[in-house]
Backbone as CSV, one residue per row, in Angstrom:
resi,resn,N_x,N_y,N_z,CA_x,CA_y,CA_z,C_x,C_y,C_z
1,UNK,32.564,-3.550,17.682,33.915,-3.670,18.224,34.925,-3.177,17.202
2,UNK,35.789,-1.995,17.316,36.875,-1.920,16.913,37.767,-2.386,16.748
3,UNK,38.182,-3.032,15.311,39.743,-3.201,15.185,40.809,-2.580,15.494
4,UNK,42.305,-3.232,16.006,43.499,-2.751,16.009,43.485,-1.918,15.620
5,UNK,44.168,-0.656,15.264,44.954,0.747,14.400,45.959,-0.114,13.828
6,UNK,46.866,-1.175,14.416,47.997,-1.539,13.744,47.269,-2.583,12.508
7,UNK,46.800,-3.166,12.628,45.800,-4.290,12.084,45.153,-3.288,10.575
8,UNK,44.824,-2.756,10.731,44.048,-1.437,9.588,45.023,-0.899,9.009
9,UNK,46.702,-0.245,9.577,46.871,0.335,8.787,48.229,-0.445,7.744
10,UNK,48.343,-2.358,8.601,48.878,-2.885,7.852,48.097,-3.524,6.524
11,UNK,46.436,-3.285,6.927,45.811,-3.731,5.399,45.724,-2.905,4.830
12,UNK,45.778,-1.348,4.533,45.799,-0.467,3.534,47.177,-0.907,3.160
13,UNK,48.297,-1.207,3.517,49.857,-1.027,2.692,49.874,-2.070,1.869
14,UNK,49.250,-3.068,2.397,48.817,-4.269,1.103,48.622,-4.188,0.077
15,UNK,48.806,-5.188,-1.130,48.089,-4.632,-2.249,46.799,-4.517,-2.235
16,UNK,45.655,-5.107,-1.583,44.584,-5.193,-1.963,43.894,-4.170,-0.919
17,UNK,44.547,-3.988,-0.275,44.215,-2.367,0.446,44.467,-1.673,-0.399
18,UNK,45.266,-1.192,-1.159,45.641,-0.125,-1.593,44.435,0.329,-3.252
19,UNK,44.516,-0.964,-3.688,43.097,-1.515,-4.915,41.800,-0.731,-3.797
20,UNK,41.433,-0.762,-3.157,40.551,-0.848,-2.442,40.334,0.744,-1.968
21,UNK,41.410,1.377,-1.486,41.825,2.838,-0.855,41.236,3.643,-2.244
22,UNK,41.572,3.390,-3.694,41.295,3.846,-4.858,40.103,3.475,-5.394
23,UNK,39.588,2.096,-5.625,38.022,1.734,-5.694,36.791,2.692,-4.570
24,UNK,37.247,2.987,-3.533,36.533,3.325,-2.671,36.670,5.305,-2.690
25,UNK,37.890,5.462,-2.982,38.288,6.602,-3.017,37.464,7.362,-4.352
26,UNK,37.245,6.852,-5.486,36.770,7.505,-6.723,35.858,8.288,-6.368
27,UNK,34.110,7.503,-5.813,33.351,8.182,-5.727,33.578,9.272,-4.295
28,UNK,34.424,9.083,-3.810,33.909,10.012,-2.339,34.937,11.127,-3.072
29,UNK,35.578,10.924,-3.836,36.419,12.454,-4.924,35.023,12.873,-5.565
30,UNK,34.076,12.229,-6.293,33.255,12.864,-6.694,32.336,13.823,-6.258
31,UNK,32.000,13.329,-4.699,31.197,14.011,-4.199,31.874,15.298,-3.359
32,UNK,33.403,14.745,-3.396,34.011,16.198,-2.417,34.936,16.244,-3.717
33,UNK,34.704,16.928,-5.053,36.178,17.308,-5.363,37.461,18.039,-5.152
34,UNK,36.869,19.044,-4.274,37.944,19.969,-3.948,37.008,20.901,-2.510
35,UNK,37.672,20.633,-1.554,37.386,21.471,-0.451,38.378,22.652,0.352
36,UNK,38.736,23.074,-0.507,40.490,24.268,-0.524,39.054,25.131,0.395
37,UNK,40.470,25.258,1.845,39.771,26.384,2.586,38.556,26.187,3.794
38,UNK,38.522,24.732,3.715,37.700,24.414,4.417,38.132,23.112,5.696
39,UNK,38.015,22.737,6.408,38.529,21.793,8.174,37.265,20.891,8.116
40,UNK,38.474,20.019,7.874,38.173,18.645,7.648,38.511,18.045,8.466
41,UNK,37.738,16.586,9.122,37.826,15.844,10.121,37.926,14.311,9.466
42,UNK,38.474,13.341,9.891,37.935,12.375,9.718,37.915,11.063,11.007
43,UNK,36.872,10.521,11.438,36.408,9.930,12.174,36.486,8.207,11.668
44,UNK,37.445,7.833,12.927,37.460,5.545,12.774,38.866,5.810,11.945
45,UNK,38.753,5.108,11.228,40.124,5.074,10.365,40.322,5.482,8.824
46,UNK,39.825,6.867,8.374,39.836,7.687,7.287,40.764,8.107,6.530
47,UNK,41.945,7.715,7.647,43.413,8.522,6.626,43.400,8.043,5.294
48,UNK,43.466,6.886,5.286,43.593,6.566,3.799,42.882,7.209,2.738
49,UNK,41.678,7.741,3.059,40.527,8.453,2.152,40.801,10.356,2.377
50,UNK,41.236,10.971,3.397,41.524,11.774,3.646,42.831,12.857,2.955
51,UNK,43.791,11.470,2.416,45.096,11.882,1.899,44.929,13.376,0.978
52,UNK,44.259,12.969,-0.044,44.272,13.855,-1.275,44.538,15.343,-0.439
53,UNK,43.157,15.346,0.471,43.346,16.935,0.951,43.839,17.782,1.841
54,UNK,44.940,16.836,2.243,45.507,17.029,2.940,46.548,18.762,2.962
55,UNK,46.835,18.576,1.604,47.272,20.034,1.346,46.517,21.286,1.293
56,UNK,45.369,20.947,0.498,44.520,22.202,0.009,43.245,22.380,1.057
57,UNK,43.155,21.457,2.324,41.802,22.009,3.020,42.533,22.576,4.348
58,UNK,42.150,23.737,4.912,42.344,24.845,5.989,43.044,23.966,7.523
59,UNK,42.594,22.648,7.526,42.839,22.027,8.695,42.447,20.219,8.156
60,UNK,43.157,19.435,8.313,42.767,18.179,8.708,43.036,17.120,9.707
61,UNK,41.658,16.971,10.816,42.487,16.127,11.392,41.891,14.803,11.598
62,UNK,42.729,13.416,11.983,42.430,11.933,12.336,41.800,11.509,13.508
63,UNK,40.265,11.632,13.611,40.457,11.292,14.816,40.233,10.096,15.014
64,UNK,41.041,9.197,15.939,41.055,7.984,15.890,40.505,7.160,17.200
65,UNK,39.333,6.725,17.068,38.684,5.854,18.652,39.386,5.273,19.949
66,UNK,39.329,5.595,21.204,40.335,5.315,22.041,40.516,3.424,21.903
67,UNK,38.904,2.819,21.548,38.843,1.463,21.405,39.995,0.612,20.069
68,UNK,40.192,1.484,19.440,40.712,1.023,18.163,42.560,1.551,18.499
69,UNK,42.648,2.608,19.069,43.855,2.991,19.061,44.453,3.977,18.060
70,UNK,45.530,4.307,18.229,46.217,5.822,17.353,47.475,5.767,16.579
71,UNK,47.407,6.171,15.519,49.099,6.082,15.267,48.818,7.417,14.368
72,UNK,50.320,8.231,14.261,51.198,9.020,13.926,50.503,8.950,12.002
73,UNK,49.790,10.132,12.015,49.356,10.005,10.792,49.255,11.917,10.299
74,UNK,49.340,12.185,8.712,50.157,11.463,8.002,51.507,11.260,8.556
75,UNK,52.198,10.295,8.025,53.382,9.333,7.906,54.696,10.900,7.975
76,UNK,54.270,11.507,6.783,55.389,12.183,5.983,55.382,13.259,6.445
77,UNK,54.225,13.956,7.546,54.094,15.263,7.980,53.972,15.392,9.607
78,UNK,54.018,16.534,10.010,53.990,16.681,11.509,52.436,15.734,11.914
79,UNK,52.333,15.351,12.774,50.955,14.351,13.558,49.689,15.406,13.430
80,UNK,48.935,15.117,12.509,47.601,15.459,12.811,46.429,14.487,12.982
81,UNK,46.803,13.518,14.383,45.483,12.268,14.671,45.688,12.760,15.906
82,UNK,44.486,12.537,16.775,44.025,12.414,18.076,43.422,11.530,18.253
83,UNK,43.565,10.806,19.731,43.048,10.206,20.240,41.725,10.439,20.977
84,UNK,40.371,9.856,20.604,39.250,10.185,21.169,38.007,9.040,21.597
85,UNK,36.911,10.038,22.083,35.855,8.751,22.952,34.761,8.871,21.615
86,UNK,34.096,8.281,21.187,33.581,8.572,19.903,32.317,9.573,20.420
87,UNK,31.977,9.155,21.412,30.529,9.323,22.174,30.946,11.293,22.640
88,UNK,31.901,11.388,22.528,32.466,12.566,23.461,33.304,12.846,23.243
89,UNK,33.514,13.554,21.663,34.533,14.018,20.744,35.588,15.877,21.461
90,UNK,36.604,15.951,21.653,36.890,16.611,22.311,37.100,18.048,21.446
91,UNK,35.959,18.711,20.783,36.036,19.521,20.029,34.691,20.129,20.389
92,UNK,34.697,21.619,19.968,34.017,22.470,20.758,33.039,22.277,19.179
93,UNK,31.809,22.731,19.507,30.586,23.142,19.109,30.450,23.686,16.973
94,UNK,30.422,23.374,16.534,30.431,23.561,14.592,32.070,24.056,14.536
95,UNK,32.628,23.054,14.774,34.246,23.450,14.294,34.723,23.189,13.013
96,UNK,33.844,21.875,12.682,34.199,21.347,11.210,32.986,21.570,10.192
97,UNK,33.825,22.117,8.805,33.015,22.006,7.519,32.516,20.541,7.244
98,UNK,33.558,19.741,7.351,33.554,18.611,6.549,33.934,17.049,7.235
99,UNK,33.067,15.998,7.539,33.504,15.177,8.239,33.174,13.720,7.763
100,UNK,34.258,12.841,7.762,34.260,11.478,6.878,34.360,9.927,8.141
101,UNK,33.592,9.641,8.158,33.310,8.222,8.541,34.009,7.280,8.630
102,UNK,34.938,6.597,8.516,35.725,5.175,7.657,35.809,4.430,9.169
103,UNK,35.321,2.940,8.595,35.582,2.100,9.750,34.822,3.261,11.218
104,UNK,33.860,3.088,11.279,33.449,4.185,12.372,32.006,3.658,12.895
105,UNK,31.116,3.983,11.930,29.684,3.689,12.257,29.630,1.822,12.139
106,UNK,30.558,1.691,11.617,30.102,-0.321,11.354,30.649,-0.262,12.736
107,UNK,31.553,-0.128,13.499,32.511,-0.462,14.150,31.759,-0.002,15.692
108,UNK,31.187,1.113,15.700,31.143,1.649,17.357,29.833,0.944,18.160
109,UNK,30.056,1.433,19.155,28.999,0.300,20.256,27.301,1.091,19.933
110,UNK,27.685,2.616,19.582,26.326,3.432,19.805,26.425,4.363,18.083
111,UNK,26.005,3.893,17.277,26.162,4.347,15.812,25.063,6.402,16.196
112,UNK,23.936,6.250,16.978,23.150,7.123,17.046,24.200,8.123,17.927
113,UNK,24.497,7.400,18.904,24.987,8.396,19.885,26.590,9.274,19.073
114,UNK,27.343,7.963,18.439,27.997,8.740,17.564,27.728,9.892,16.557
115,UNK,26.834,10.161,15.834,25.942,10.973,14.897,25.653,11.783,15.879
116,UNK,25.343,12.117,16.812,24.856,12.997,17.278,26.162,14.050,17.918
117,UNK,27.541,13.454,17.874,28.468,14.253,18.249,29.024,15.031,17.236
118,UNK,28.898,14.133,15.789,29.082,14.119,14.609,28.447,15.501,14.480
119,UNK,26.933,15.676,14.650,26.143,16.671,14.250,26.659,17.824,15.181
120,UNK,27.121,17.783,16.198,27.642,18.940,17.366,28.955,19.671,16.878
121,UNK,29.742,18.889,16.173,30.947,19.672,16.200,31.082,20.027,14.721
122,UNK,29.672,19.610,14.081,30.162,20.173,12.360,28.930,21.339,12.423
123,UNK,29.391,21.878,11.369,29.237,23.523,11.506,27.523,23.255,10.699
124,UNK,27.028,24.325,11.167,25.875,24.581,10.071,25.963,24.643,8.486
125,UNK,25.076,23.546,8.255,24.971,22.975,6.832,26.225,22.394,6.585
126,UNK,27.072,22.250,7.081,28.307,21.171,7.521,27.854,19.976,6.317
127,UNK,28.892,19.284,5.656,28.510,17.880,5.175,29.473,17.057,5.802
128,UNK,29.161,15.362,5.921,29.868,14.634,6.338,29.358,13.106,5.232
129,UNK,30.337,12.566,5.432,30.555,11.382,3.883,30.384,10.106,4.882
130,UNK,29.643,9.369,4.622,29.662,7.584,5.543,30.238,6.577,4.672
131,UNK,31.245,5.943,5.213,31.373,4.485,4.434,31.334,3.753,5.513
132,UNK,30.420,2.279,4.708,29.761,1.466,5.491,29.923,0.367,4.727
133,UNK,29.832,-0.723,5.411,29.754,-2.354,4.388,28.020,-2.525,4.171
134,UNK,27.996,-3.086,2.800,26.220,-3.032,2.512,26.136,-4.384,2.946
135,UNK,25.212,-4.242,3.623,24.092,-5.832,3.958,24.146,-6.707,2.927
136,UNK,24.083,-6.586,1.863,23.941,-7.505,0.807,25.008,-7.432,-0.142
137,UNK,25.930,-7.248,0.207,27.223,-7.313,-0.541,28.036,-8.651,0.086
138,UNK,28.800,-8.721,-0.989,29.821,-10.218,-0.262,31.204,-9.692,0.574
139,UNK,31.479,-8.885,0.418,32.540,-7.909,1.538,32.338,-7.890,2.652
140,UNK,31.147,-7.963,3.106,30.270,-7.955,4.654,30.173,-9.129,5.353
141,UNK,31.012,-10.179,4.786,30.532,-11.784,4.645,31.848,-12.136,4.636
142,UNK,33.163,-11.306,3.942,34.225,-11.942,3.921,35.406,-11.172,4.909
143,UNK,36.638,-11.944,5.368,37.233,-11.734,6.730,38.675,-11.346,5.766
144,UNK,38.585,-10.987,4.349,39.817,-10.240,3.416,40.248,-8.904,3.864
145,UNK,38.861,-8.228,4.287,39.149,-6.991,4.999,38.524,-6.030,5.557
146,UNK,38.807,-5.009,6.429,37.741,-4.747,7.942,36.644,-4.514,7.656
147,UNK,36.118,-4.098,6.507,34.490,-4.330,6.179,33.819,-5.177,6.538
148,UNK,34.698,-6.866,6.703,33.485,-7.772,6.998,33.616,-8.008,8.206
149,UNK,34.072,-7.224,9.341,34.377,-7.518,10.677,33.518,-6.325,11.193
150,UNK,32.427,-5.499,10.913,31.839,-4.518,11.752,30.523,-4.886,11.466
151,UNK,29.280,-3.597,11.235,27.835,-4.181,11.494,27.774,-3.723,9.784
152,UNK,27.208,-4.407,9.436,26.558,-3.778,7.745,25.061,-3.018,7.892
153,UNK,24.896,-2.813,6.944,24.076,-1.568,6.870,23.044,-1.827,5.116
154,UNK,22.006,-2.063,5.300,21.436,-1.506,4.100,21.050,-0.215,3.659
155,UNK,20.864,0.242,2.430,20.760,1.374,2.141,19.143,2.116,2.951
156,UNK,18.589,1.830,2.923,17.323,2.547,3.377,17.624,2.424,5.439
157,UNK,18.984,1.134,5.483,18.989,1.663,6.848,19.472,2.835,7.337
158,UNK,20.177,3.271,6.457,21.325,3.612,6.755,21.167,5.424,6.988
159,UNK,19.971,5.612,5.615,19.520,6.717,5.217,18.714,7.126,6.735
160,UNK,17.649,5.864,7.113,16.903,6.165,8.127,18.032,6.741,9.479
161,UNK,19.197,6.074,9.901,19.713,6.438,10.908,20.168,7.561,10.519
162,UNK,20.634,8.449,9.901,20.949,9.833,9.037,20.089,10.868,9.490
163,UNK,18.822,10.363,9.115,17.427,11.036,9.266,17.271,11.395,11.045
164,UNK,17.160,10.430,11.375,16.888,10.609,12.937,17.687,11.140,13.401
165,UNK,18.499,11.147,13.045,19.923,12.115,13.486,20.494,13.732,13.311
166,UNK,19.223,13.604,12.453,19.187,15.218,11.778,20.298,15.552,10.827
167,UNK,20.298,14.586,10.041,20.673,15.018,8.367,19.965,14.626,7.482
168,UNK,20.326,15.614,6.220,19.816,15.500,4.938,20.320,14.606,4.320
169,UNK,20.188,13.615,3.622,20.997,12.901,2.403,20.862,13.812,1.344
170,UNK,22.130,13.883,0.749,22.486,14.755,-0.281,22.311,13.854,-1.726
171,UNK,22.882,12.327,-1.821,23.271,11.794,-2.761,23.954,10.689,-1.708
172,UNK,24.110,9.666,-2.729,24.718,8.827,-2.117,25.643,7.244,-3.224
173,UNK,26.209,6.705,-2.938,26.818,5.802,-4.655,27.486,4.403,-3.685
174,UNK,28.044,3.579,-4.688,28.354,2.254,-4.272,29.797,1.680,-4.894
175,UNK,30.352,1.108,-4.465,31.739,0.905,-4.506,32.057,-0.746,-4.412
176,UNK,33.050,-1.335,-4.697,33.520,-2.934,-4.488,32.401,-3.703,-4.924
177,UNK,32.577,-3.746,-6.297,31.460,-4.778,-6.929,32.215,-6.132,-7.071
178,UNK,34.064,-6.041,-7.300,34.641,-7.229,-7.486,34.199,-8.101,-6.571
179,UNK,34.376,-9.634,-6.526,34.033,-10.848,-5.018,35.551,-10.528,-4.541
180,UNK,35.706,-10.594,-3.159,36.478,-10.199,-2.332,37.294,-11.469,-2.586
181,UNK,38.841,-11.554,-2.884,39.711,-12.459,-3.549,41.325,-11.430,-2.867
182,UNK,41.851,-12.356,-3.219,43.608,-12.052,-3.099,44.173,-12.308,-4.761
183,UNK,42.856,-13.099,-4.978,43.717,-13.017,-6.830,44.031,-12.499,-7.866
184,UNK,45.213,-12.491,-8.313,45.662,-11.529,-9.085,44.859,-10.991,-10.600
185,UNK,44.193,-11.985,-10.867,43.794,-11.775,-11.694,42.256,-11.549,-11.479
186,UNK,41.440,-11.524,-10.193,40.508,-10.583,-9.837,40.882,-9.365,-9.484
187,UNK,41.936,-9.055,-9.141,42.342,-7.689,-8.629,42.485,-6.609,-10.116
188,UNK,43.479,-7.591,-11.449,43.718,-6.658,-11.991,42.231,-5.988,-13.079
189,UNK,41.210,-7.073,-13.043,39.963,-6.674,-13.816,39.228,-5.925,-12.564
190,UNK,39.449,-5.224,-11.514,38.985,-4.772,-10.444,38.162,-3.100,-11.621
191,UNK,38.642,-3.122,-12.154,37.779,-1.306,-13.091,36.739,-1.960,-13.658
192,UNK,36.570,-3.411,-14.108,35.703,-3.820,-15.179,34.856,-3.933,-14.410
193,UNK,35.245,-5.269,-13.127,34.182,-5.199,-12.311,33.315,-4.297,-11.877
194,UNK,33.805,-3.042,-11.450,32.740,-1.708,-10.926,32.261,-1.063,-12.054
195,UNK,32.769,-0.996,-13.180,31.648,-0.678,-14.337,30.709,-1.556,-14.615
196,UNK,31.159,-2.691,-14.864,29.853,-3.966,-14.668,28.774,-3.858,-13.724
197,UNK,29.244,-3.865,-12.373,28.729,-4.151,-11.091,27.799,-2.484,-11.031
198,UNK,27.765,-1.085,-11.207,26.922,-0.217,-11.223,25.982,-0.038,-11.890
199,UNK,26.232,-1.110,-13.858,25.175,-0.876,-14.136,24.179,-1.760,-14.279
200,UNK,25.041,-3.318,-13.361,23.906,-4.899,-13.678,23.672,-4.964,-12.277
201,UNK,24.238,-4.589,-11.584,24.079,-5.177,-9.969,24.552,-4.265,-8.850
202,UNK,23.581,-3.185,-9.206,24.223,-2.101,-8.078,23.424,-2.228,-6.337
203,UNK,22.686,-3.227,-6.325,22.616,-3.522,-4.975,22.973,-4.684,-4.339
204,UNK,24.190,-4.915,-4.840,24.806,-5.982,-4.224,26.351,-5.568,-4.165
205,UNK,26.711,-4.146,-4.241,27.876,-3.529,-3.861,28.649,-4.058,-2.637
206,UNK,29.452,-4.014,-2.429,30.133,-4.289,-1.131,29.924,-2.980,-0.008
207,UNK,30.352,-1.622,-0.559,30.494,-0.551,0.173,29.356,0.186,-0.210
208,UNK,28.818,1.020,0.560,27.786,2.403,0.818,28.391,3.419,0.891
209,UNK,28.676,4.373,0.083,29.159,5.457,-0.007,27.607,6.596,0.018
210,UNK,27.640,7.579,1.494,26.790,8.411,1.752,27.013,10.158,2.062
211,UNK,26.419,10.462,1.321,26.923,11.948,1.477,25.731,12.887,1.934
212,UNK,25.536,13.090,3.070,25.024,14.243,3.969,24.779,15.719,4.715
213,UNK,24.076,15.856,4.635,24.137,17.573,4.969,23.209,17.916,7.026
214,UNK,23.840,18.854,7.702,23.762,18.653,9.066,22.426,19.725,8.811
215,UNK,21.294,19.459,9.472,20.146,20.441,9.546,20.140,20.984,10.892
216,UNK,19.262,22.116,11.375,19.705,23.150,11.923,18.197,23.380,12.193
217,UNK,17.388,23.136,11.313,15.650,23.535,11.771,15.137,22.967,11.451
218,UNK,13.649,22.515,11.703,12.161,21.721,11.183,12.022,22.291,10.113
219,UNK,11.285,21.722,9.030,11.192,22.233,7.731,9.875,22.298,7.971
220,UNK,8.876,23.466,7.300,7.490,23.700,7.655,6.718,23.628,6.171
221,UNK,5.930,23.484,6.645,4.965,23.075,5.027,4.988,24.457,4.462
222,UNK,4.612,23.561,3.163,4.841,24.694,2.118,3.422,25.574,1.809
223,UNK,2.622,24.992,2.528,1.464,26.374,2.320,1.801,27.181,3.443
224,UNK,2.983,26.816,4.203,2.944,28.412,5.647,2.049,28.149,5.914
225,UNK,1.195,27.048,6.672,0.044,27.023,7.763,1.221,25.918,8.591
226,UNK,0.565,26.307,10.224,0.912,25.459,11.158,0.405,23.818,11.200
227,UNK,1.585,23.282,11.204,0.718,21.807,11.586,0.497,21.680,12.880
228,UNK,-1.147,20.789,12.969,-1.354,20.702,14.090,-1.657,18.916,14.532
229,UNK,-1.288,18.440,15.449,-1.631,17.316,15.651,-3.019,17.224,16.774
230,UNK,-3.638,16.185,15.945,-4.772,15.812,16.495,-4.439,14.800,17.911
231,UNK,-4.941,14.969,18.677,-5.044,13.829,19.794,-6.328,13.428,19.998
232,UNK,-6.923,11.856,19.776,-7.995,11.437,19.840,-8.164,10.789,20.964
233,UNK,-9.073,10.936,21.400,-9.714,10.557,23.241,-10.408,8.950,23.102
234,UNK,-10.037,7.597,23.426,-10.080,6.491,23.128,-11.839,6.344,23.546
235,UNK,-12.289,6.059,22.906,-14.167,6.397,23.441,-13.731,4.742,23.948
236,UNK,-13.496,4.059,23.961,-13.395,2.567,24.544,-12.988,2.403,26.495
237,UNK,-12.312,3.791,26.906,-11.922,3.861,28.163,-12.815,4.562,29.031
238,UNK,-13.620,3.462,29.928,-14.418,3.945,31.042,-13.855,5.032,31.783
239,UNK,-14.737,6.213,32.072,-14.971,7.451,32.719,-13.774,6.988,34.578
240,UNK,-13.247,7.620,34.629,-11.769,7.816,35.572,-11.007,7.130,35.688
241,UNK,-10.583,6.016,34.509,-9.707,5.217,34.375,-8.560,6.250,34.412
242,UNK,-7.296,5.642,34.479,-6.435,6.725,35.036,-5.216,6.484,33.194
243,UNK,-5.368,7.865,32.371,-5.016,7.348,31.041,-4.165,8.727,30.824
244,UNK,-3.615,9.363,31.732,-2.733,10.917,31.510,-3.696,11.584,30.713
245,UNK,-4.471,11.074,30.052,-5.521,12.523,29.107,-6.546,13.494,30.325
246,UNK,-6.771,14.733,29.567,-7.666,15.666,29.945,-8.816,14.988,30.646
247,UNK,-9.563,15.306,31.168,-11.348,14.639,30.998,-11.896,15.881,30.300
248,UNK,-12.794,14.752,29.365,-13.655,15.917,28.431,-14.986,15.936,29.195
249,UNK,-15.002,17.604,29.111,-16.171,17.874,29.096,-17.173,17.564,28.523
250,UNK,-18.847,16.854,29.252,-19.712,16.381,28.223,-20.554,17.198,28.669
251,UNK,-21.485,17.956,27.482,-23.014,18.768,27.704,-24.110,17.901,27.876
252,UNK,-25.154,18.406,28.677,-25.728,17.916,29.097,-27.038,17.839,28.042
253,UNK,-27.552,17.024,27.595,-28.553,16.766,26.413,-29.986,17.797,27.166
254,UNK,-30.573,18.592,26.577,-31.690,18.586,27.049,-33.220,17.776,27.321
255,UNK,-33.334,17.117,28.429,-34.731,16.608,28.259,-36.110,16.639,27.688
């Protein structure tokens, strides 16, 4: 279930949204530092993570879930958000290089069926970035902010739904090691915490930061021979039981 739009974009103006917009923001700069020239999307509620490139990438736009609702984003520039069905994104066929997640996959009714629109409208070898609340983080657990109001995700789940979906994981990192607080004085050791928290306790992150690549073909073994799958004939099933297999031919033994 989707949250408000108004609800989301009064917790980024907060302080501890805004701690949070930058904790979360570091690594997904790492993995995209600069995409000058390239159309960018972002999917659920991304603006906040989207800002930086707003100048230097070819196109960016918001698209925002009809369930969750829309507002006028960026703030300071002509409207680049649309309103959309997640399932049935209104964009034609590899339009986007680059496409970012936020509040999206925790949030929608069909996480697969989403990914799969995901994979339609981003371009070949296309990447797209997931943020997700981790299963075993205390963010996923607490009602401070929309992380702990969608579905969490462990890392090997998360990778697997990726997979079936036909992407590569590229890399992937972890974010919000602080305990989810309003206090000032957890907020302002908020840098210590995530240096602490990556190198004593990096699976108990709050956030999943995932970075992906869109595939396009079956990958074939590396000796270049065909794989072939075996189908084995159940010797346990009496002769015209009705089992969709062939009937095998049996030779006749000589007497």
């Amino acid at each position: 279930m989707y949250l408000d739009v108004v609800h989301l974009r009064a917790f980024y103006d907060l302080p501890l949204g805004q701690l949070l917009r930058g904790l979360i923001g570091a690594p997904v700069t790492q993995m995209w530092p600069d995409i000058q020239g390239q159309s960018l999307l972002g999917l659920g509620y991304a603006g906040p993570f989207m800002r930086r490139y707003y100048g230097s990438a070819e196109r960016v736009i918001s698209a925002m879930p009809a369930p969750q609702g829309a507002i006028h984003w960026p703030r300071e520039h002509a409207n680049s958000c649309a309103l959309v069905e997640d399932e049935a994104l209104p964009f034609s066929d590899a339009t986007f290089d680059r496409i970012m997640l936020v509040h999206a996959l925790d949030h929608c009714s069909d996480p697969s069926a989403m990914l799969r629109e995901v994979w339609r409208v981003l371009a070949p070898g296309g990447r797209v970035i997931v943020v997700v609340p981790n299963r075993r983080g205390l963010w996923a657990r607490s009602e401070l902010s929309p992380f702990g109001y969608g579905r969490p995700y462990s890392g090997s789940q998360l990778k697997e739904l990726m997979k079936n979906c036909q992407f590569n994981v590229l890399s992937d990192s972890e974010a919000l090691f602080m305990p989810p607080s309003r206090a000032v004085s957890i907020q302002r050791t908020a840098r210590t915490w995530e240096n602490l928290g990556r190198r004593f306790w990096p699976a108990f992150a709050g956030i999943l930061i995932l970075e992906a690549e869109k595939l396009v073909f079956r990958s074939l073994p590396v000796d270049g021979k065909k794989s072939r799958l075996r189908v084995l004939r159940p010797v346990f099933i009496p002769d015209g039981a009705a089992t969709g297999l062939k009937p095998v031919r049996r030779e006749r033994s000589e007497q």
